[in-house]
PQR file with spaces between the fields and no chain letter, atoms N, CA, C, O and H, PARSE charges and radii, in Angstrom:
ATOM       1  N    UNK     1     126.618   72.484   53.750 -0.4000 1.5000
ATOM       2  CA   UNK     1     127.159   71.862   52.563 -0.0000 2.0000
ATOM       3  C    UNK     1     127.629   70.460   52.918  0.5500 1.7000
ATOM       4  O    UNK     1     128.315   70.233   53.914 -0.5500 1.4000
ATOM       5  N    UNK     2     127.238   69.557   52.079 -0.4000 1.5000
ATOM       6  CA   UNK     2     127.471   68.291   52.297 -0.0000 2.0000
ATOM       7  C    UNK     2     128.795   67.699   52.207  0.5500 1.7000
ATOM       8  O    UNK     2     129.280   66.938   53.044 -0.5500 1.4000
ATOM       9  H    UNK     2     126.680   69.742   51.270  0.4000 1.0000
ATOM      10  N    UNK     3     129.704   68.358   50.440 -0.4000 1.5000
ATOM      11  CA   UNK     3     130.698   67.919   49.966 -0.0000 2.0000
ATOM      12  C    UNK     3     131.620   69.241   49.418  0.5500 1.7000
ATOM      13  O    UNK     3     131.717   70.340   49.964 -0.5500 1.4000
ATOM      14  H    UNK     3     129.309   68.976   49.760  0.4000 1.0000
ATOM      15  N    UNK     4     132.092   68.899   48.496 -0.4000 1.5000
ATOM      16  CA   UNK     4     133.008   70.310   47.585 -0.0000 2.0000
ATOM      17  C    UNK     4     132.195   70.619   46.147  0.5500 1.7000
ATOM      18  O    UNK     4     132.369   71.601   45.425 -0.5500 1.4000
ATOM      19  H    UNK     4     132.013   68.006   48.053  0.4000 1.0000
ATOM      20  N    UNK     5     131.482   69.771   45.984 -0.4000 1.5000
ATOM      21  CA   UNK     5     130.239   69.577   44.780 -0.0000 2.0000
ATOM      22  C    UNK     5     129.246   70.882   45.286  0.5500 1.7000
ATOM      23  O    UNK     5     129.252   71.986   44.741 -0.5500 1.4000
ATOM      24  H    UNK     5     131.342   68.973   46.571  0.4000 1.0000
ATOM      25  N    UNK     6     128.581   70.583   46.197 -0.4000 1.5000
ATOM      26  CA   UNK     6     127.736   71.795   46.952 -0.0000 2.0000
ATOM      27  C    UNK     6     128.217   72.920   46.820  0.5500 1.7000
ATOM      28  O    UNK     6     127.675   73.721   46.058 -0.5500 1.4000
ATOM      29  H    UNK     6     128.576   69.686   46.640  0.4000 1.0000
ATOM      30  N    UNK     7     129.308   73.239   47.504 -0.4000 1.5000
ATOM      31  CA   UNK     7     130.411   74.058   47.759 -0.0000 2.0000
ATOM      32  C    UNK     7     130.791   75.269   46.618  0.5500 1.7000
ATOM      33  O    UNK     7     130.952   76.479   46.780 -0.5500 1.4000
ATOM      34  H    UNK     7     129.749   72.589   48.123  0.4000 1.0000
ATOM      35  N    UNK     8     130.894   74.094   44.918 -0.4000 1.5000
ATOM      36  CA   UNK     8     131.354   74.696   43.588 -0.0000 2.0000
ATOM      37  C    UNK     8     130.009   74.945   43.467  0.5500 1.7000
ATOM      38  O    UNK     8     129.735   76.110   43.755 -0.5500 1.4000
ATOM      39  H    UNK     8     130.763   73.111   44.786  0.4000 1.0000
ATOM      40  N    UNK     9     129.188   74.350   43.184 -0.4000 1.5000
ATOM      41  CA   UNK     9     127.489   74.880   42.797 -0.0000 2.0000
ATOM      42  C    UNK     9     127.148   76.029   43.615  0.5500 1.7000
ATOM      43  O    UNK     9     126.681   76.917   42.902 -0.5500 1.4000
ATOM      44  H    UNK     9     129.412   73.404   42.950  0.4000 1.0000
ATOM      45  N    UNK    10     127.220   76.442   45.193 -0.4000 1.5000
ATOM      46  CA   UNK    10     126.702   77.488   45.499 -0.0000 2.0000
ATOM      47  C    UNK    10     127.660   78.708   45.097  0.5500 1.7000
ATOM      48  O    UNK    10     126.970   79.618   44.636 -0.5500 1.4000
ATOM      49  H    UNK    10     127.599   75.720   45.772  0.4000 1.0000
ATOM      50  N    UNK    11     128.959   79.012   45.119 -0.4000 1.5000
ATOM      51  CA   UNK    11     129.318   79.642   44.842 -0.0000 2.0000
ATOM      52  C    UNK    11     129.145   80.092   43.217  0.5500 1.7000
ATOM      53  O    UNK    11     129.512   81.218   42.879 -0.5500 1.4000
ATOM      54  H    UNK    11     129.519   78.274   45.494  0.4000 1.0000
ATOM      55  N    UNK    12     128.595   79.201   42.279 -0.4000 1.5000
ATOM      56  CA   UNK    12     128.873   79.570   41.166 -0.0000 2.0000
ATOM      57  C    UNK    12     127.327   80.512   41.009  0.5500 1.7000
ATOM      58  O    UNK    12     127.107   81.598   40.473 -0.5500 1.4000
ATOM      59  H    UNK    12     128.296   78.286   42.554  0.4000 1.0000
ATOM      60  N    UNK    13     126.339   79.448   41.808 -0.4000 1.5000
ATOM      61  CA   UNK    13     124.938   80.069   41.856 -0.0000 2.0000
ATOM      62  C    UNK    13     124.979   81.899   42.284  0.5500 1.7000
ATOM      63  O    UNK    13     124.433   82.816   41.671 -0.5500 1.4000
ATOM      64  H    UNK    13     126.519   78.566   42.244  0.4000 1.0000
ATOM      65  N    UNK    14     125.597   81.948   43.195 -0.4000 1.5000
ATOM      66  CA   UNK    14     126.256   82.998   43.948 -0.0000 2.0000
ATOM      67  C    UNK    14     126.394   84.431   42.340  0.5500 1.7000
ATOM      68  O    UNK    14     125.642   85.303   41.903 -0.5500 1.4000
ATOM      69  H    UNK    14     126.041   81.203   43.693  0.4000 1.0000
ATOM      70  N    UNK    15     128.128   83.788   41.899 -0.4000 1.5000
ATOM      71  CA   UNK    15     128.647   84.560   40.991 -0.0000 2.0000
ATOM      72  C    UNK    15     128.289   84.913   40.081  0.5500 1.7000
ATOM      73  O    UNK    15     128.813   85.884   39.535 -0.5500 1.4000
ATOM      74  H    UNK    15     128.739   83.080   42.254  0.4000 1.0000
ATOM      75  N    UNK    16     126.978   84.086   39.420 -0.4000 1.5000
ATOM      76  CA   UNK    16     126.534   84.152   38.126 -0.0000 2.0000
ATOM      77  C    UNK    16     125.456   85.624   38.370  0.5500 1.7000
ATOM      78  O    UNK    16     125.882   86.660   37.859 -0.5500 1.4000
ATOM      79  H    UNK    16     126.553   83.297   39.864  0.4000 1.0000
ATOM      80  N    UNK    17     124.369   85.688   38.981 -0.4000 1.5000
ATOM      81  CA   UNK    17     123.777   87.115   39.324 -0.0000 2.0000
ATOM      82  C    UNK    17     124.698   88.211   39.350  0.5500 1.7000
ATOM      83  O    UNK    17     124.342   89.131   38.615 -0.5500 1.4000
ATOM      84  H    UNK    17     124.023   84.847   39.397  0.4000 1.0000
ATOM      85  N    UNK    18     125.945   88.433   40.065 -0.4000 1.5000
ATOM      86  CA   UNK    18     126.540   89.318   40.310 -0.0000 2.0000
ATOM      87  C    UNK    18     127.151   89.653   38.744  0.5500 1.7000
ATOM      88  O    UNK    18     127.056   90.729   38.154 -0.5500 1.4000
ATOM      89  H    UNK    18     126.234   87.685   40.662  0.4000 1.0000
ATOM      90  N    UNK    19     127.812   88.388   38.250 -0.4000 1.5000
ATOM      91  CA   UNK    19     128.630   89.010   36.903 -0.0000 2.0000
ATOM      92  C    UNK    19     127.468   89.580   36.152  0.5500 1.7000
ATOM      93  O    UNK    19     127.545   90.626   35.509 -0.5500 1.4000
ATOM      94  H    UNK    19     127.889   87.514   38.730  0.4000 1.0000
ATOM      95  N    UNK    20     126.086   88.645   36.290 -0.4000 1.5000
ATOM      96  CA   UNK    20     124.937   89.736   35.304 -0.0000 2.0000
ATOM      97  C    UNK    20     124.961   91.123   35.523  0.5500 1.7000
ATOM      98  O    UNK    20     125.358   91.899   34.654 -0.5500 1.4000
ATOM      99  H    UNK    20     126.024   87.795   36.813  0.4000 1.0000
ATOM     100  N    UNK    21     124.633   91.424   36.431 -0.4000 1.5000
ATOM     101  CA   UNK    21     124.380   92.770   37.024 -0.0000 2.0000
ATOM     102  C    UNK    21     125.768   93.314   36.558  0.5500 1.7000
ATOM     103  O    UNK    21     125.522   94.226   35.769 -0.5500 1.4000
ATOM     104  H    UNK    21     124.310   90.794   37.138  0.4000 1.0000
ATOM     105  N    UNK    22     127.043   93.167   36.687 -0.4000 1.5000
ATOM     106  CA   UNK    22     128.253   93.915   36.306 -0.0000 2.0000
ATOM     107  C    UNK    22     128.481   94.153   34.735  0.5500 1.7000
ATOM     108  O    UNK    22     128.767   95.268   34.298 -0.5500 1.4000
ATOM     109  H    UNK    22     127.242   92.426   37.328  0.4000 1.0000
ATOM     110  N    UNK    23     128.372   93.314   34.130 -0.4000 1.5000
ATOM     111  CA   UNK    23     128.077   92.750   32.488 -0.0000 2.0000
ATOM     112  C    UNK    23     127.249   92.124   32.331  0.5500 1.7000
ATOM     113  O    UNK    23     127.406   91.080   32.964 -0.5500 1.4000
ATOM     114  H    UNK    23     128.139   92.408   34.485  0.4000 1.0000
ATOM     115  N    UNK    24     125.970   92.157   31.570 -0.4000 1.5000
ATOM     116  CA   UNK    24     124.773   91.515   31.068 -0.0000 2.0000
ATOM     117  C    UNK    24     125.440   91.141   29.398  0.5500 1.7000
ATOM     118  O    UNK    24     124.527   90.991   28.586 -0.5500 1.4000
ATOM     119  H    UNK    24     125.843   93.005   31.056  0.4000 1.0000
ATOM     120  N    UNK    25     126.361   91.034   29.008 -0.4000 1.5000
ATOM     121  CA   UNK    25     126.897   90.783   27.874 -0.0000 2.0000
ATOM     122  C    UNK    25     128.284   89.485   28.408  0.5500 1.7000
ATOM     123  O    UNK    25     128.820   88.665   27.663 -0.5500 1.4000
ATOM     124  H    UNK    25     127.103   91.156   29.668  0.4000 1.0000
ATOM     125  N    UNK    26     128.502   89.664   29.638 -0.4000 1.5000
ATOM     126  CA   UNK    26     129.518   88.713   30.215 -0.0000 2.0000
ATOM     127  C    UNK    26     129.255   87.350   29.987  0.5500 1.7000
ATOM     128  O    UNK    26     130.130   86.558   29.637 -0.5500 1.4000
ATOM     129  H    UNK    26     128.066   90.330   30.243  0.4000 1.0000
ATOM     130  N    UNK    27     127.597   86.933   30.253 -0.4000 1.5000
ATOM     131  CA   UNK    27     128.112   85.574   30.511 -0.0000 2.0000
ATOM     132  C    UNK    27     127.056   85.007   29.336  0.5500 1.7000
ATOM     133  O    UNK    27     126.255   85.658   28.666 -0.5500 1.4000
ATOM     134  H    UNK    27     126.887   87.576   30.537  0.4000 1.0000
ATOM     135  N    UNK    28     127.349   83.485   29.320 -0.4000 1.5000
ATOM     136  CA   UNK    28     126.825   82.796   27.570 -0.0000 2.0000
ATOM     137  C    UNK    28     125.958   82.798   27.876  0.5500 1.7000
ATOM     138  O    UNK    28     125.299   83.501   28.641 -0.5500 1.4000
ATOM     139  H    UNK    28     128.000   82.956   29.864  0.4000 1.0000
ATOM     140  N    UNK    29     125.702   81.474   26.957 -0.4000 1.5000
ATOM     141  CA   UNK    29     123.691   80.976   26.719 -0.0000 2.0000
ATOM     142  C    UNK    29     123.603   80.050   27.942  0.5500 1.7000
ATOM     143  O    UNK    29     122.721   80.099   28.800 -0.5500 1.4000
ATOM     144  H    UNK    29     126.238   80.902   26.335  0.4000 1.0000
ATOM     145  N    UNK    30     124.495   79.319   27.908 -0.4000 1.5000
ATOM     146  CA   UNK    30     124.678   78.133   28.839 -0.0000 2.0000
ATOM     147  C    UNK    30     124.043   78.974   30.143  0.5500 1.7000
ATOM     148  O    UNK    30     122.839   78.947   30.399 -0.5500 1.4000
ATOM     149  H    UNK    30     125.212   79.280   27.212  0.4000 1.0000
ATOM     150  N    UNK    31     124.756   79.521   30.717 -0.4000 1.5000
ATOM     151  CA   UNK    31     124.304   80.167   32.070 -0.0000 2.0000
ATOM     152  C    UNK    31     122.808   80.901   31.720  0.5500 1.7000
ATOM     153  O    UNK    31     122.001   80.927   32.650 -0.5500 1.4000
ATOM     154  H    UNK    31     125.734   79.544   30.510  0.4000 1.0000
ATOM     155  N    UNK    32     122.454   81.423   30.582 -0.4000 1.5000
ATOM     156  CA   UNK    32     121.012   81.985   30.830 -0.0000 2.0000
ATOM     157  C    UNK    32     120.122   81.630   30.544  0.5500 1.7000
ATOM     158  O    UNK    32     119.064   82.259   30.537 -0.5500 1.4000
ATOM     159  H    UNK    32     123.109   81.402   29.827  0.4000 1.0000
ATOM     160  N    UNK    33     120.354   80.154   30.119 -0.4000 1.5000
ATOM     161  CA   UNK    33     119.380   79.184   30.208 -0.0000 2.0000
ATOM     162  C    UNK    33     119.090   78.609   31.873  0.5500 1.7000
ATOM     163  O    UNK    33     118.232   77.785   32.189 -0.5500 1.4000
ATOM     164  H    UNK    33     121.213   79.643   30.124  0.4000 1.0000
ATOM     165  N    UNK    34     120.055   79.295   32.792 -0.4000 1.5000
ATOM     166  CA   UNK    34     119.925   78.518   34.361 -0.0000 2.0000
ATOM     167  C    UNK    34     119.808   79.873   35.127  0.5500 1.7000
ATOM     168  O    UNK    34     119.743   79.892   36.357 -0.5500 1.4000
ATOM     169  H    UNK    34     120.753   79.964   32.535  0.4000 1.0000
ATOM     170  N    UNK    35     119.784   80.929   34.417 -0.4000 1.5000
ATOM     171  CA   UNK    35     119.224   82.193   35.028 -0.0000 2.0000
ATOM     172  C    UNK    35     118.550   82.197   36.410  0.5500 1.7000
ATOM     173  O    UNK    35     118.845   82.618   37.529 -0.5500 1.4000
ATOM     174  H    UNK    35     119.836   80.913   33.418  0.4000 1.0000
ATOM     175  N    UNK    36     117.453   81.507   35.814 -0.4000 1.5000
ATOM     176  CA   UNK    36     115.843   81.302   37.576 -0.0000 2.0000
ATOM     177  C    UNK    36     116.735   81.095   38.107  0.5500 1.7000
ATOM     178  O    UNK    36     117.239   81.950   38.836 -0.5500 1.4000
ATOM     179  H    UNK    36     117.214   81.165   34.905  0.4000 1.0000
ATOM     180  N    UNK    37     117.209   80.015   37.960 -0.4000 1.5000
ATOM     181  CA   UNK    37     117.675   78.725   39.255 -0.0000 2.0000
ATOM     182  C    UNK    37     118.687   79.300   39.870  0.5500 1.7000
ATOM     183  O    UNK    37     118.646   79.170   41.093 -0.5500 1.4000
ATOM     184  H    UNK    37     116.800   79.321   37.368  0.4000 1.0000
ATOM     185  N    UNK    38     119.743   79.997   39.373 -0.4000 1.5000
ATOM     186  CA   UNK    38     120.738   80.460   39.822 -0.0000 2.0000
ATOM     187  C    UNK    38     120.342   81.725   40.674  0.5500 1.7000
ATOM     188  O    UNK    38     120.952   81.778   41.742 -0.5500 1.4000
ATOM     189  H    UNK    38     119.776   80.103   38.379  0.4000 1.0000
ATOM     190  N    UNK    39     119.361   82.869   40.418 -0.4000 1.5000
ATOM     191  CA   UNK    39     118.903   83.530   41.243 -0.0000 2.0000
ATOM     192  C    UNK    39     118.267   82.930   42.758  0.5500 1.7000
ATOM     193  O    UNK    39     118.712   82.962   43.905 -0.5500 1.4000
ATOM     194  H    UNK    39     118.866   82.826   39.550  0.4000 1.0000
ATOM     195  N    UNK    40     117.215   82.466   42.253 -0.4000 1.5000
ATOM     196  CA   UNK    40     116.777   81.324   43.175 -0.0000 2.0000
ATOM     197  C    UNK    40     117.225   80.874   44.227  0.5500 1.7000
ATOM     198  O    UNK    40     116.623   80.865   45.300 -0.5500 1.4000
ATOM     199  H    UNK    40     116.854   82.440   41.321  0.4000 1.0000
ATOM     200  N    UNK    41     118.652   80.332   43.958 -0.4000 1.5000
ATOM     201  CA   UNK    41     119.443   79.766   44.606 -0.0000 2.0000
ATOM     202  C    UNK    41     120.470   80.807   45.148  0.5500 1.7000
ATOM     203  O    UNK    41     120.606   80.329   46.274 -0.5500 1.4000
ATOM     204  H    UNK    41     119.141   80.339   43.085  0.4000 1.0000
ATOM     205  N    UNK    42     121.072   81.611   45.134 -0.4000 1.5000
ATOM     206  CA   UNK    42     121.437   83.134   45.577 -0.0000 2.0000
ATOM     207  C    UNK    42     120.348   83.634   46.978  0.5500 1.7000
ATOM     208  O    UNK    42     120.605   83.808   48.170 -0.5500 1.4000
ATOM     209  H    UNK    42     120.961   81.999   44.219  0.4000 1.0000
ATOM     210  N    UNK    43     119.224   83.739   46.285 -0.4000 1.5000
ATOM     211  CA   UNK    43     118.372   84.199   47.263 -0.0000 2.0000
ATOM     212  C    UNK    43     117.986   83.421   48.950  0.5500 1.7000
ATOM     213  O    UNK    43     118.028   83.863   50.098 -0.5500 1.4000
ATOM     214  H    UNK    43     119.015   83.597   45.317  0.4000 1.0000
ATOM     215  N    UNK    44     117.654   82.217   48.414 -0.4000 1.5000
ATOM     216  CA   UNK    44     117.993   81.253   49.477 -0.0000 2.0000
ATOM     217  C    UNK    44     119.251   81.065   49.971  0.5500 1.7000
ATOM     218  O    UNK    44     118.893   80.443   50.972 -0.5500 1.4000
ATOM     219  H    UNK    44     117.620   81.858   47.481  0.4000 1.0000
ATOM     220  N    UNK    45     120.341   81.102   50.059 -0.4000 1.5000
ATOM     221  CA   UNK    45     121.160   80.979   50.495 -0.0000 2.0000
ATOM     222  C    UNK    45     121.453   82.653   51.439  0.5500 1.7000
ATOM     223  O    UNK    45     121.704   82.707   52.643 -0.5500 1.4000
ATOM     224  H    UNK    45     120.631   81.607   49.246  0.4000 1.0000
ATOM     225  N    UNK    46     121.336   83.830   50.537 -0.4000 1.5000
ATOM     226  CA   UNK    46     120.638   84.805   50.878 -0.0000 2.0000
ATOM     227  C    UNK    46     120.097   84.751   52.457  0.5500 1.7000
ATOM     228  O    UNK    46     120.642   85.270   53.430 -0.5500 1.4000
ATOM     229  H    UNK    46     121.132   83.786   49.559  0.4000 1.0000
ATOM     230  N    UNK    47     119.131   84.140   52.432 -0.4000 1.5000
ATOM     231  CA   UNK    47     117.922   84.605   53.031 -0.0000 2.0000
ATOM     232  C    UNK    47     118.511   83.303   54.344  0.5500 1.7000
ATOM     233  O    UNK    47     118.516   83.602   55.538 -0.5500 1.4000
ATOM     234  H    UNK    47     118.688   83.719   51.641  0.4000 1.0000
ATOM     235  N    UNK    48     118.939   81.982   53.871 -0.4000 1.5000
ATOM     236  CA   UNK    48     119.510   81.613   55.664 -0.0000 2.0000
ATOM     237  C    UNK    48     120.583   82.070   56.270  0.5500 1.7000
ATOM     238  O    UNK    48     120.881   81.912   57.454 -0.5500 1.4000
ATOM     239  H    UNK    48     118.935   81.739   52.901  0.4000 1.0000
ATOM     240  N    UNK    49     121.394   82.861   55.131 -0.4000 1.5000
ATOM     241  CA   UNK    49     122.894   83.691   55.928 -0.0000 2.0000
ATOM     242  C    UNK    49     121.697   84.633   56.852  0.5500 1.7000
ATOM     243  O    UNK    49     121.694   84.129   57.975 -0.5500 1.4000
ATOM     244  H    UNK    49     121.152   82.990   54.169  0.4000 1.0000
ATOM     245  N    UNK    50     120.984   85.458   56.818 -0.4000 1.5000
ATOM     246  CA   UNK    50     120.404   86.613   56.989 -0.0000 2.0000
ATOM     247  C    UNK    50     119.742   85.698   58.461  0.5500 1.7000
ATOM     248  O    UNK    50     119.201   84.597   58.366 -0.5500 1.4000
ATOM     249  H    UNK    50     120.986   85.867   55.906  0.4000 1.0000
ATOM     250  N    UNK    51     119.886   86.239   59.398 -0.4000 1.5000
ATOM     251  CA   UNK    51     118.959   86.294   61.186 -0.0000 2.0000
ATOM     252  C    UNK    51     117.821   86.599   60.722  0.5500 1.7000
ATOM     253  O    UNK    51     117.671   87.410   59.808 -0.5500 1.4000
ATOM     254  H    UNK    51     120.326   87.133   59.476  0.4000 1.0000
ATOM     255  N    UNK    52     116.699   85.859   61.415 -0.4000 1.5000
ATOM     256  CA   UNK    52     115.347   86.712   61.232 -0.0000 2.0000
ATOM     257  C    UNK    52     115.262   87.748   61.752  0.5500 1.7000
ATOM     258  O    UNK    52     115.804   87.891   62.848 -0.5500 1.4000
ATOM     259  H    UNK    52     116.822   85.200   62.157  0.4000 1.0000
ATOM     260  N    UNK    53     114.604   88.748   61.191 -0.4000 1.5000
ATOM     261  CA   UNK    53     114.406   89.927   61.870 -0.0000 2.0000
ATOM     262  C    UNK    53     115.570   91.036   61.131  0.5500 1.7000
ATOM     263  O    UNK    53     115.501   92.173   61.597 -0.5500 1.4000
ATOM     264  H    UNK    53     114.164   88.632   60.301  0.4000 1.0000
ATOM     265  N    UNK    54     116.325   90.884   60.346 -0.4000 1.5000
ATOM     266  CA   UNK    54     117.704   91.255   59.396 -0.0000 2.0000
ATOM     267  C    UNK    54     116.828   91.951   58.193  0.5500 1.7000
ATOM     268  O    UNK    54     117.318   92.878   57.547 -0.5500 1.4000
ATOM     269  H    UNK    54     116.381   89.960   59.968  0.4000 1.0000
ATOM     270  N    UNK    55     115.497   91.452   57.924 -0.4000 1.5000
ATOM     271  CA   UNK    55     115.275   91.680   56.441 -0.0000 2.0000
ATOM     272  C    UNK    55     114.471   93.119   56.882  0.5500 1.7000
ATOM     273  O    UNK    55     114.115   93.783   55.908 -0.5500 1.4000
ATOM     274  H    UNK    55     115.099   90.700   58.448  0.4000 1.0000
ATOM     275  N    UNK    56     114.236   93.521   57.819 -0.4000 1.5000
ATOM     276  CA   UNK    56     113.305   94.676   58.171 -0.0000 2.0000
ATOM     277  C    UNK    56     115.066   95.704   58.298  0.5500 1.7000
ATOM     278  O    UNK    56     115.500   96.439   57.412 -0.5500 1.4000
ATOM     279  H    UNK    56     114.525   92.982   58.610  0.4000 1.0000
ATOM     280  N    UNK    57     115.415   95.554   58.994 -0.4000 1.5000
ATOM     281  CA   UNK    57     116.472   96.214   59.336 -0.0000 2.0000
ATOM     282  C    UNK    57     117.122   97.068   57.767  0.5500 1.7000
ATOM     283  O    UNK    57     117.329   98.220   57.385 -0.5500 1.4000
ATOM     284  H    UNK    57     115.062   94.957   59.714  0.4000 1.0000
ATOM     285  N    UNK    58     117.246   95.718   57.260 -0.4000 1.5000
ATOM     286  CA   UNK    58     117.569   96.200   55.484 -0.0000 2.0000
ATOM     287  C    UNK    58     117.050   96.904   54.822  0.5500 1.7000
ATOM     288  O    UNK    58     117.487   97.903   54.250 -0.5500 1.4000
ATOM     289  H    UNK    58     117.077   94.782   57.570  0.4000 1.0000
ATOM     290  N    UNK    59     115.151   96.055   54.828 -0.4000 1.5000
ATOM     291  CA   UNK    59     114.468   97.336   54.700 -0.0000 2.0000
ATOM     292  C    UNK    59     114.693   98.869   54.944  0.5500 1.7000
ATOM     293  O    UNK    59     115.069   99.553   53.992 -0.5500 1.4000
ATOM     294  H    UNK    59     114.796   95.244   55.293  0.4000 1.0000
ATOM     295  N    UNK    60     114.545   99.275   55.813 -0.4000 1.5000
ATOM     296  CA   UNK    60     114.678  100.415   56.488 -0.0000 2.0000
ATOM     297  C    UNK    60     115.951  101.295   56.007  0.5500 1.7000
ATOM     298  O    UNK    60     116.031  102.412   55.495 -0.5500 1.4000
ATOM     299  H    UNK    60     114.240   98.719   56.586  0.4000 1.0000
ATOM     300  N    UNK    61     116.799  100.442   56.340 -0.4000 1.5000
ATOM     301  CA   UNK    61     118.661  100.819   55.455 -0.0000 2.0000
ATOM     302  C    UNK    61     118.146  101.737   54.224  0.5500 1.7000
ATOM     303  O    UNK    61     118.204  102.967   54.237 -0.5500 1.4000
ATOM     304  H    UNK    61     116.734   99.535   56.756  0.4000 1.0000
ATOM     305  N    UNK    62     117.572  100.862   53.029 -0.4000 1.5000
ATOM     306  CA   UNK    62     117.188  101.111   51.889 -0.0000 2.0000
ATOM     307  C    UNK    62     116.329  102.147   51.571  0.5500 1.7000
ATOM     308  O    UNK    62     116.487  102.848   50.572 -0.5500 1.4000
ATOM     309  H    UNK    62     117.525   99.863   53.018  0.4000 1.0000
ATOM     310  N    UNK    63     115.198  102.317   52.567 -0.4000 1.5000
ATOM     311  CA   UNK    63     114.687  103.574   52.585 -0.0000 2.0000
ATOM     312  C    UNK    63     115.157  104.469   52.889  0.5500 1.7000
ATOM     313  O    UNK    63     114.578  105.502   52.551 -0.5500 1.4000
ATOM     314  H    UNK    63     115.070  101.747   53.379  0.4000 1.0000
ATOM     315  N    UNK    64     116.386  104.596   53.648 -0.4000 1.5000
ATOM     316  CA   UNK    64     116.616  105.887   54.545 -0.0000 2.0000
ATOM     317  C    UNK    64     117.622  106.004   52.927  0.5500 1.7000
ATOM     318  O    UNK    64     117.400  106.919   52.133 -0.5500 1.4000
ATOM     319  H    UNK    64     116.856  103.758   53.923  0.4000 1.0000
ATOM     320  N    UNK    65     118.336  105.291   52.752 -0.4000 1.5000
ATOM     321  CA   UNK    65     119.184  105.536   51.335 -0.0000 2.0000
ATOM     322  C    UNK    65     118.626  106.428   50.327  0.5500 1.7000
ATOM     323  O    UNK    65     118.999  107.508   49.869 -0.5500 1.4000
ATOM     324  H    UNK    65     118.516  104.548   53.397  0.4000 1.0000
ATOM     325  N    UNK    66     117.515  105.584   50.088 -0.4000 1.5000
ATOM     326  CA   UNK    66     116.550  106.163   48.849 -0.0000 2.0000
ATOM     327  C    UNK    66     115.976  108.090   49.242  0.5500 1.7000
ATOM     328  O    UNK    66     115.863  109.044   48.472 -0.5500 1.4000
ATOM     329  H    UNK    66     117.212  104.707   50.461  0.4000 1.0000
ATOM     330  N    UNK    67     115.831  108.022   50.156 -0.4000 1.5000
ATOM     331  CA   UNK    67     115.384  109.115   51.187 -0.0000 2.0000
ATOM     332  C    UNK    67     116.208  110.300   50.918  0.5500 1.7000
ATOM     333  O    UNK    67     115.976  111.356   50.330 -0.5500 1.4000
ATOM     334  H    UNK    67     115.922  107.247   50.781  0.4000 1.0000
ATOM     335  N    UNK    68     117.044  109.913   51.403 -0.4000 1.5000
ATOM     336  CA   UNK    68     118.572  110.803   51.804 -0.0000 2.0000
ATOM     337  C    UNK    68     119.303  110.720   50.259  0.5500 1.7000
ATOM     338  O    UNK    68     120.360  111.331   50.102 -0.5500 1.4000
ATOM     339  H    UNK    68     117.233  109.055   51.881  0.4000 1.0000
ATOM     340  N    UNK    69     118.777  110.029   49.245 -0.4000 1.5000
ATOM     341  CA   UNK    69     119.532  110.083   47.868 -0.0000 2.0000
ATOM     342  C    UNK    69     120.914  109.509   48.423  0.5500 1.7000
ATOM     343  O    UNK    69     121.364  110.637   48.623 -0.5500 1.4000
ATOM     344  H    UNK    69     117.919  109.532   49.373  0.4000 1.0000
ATOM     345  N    UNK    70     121.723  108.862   48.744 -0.4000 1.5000
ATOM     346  CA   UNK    70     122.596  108.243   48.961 -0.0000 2.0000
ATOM     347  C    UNK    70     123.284  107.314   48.013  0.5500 1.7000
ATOM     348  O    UNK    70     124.386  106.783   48.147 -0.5500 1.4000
ATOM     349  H    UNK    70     121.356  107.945   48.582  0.4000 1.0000
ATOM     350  N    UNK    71     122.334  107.205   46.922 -0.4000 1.5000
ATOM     351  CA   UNK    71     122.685  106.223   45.939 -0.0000 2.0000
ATOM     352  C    UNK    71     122.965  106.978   44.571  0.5500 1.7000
ATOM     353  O    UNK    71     123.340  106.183   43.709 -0.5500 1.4000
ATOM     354  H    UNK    71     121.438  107.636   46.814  0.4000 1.0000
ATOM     355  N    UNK    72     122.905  107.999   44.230 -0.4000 1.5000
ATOM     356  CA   UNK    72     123.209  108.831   43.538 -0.0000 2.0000
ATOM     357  C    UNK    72     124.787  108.765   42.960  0.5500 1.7000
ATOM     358  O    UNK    72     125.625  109.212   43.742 -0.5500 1.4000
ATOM     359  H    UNK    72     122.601  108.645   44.930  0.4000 1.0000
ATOM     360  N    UNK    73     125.212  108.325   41.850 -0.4000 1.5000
ATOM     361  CA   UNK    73     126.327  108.617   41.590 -0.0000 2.0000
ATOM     362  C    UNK    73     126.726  106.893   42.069  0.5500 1.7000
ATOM     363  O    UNK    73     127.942  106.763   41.928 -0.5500 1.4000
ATOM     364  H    UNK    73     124.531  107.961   41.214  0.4000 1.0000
ATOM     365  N    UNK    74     126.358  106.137   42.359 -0.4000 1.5000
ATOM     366  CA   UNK    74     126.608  104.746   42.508 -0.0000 2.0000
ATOM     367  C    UNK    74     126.903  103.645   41.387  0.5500 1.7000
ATOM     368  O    UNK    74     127.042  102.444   41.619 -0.5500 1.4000
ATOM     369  H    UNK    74     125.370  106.243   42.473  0.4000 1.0000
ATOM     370  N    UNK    75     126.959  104.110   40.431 -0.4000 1.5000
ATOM     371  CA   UNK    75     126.258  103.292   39.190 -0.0000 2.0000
ATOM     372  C    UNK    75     127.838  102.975   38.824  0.5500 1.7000
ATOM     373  O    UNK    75     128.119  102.290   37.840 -0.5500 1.4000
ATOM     374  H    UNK    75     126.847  105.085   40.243  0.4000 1.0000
């Protein structure tokens, strides 16, 4: 991050997916008109927190979850 500008933009990029997923009635027009971008931008940020070699590992996590029903009752 360059400044505190960066800083407010990734985090908001960040929050906006999550409040969807919690409430899909939560947030306005304004934000779902920037929907892509804000995913987008989640994901990438995503994906350089993450070591290479992290996304198989996850993988695997997720299957054994799905597997073992582990997610059951999660909602």
């Amino acid at each position: 991050m360059d400044n505190h500008v960066d800083l407010v933009l990734t985090v908001r990029a960040m929050l906006y997916p999550a409040m969807k997923a919690i409430d899909p009635e939560l947030c306005d027009d304004i934000n779902n008109r920037f929907e892509k971008e804000y995913i987008r931008q989640s994901l990438t940020i995503a994906n350089r927190l993450l070591p290479q070699g992290e996304e198989a590992l996850l993988d695997d996590l997720n299957l054994y979850y799905r597997e073992e029903k582990l997610r059951e009752g999660l909602t």
